[in-house]
N, C-alpha and C positions, 0 to 999 in steps of 0.2 A: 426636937424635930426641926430641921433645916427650912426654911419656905419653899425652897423644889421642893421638898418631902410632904407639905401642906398642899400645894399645890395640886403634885402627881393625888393625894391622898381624896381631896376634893374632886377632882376630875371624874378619877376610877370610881367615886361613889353617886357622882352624881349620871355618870354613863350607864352604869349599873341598876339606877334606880330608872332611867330613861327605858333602857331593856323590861325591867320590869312592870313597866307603868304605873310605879307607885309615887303620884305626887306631892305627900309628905315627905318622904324621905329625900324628892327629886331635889322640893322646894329647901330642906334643913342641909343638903350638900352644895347649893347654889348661893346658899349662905357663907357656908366656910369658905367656896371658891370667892366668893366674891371678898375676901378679906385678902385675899392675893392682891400682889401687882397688876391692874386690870392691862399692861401693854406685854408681861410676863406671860398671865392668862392667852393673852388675843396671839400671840409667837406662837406658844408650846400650841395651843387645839388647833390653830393654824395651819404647823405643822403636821400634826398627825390626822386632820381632815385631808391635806394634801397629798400624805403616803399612803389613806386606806384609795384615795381615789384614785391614783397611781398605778395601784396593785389591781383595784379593779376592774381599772381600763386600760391597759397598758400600752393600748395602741393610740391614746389620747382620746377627749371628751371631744362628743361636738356636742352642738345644742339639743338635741334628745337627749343625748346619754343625761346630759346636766338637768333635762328638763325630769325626767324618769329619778332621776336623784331626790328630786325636789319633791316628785308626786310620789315616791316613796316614804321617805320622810315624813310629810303633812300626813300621807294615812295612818301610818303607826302611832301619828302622836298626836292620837285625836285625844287622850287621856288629859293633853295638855288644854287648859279651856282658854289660853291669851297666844297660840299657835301662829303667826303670821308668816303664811311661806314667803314674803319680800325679806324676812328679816331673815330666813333661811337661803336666801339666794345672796344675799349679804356675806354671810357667813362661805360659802362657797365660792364666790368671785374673790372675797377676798382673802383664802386661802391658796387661789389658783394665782397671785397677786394680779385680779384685773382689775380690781377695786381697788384706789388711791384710800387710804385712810381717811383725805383730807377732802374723798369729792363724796365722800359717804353722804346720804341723805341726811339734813339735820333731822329729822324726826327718827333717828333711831340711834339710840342711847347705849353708851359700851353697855349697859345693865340687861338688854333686850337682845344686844347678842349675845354674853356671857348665858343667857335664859336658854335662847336656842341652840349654840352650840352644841352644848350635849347631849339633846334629842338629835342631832344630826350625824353624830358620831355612831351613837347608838342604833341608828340606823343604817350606819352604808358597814359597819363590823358586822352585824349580824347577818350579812349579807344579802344578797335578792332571794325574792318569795320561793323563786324555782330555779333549778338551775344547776351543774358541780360548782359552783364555788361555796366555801364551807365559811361559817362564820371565824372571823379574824381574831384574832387578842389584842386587845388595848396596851397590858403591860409594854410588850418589849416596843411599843411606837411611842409609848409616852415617855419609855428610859431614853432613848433615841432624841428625839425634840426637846426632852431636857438636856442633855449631854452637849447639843447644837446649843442652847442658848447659853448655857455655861459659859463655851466654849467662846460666843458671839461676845460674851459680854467680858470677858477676861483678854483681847484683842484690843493690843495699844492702837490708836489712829494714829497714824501720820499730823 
């Protein structure tokens, strides 16, 4: 198994168990993930938090839509007991890239966003409480944000 294929493998299990609210299995896939490249990790969910949100606002975010994001999120994953929605707005600015990696708060550890990411995914796939829009697939967004960093990372610089 390739590390994309660890990677995707850790993500989907750990999104999966985020949908399910089951915090053993959240906390044994958040383990695997975290034996990935954590600036690998922080791309690919990056990525694919950017194109569920995309899809689901196509007209663009404003500050509700982000804030509605946020309060969706925190309620579903109340199963989570170390939940911090600053570290889920973290996670979402800096997937929208308005968060500099570099002005990130020190008090929040790639280990704490790698934590929340996945309940956040998990949350904007499954899509709103009410509503037509139908829950998303992970698969073909995480072939996608892998295939991009591939793609990023096989790109001679000048």
């Amino acid at each position: 198994m390739t590390s994309a294929d660890a990677l995707a493998a850790a993500l989907t299990a750990a999104v999966e168990a985020a949908q399910a609210q089951d915090l053993l299995a959240y906390d044994a896939a958040l383990a695997r993930l975290a034996l990935s490249d954590v600036p690998r990790v922080s791309s690919v969910t990056g990525a694919v938090v950017r194109d569920v949100l995309e899809q689901r606002h196509p007209g663009g975010l404003t500050g509700e839509d982000v804030g509605g994001v946020l309060r969706r999120a925190a309620g579903t994953a109340a199963w989570l007991p170390d939940l911090d929605p600053e570290v889920l707005l973290v996670v979402v600015t800096g997937a929208l890239g308005l968060l500099d990696v570099d002005d990130q708060p020190a008090t929040l550890s790639p280990k704490a966003i790698l934590r929340h990411a996945p309940v956040l995914l998990a949350s904007l796939l499954n899509g709103p409480p009410s509503g037509p829009q139908p829950a998303l697939p992970l698969g073909p967004r995480l072939t996608a944000a892998l295939a991009e960093l591939r793609r990023a990372e096989t790109v001679e610089l000048p």
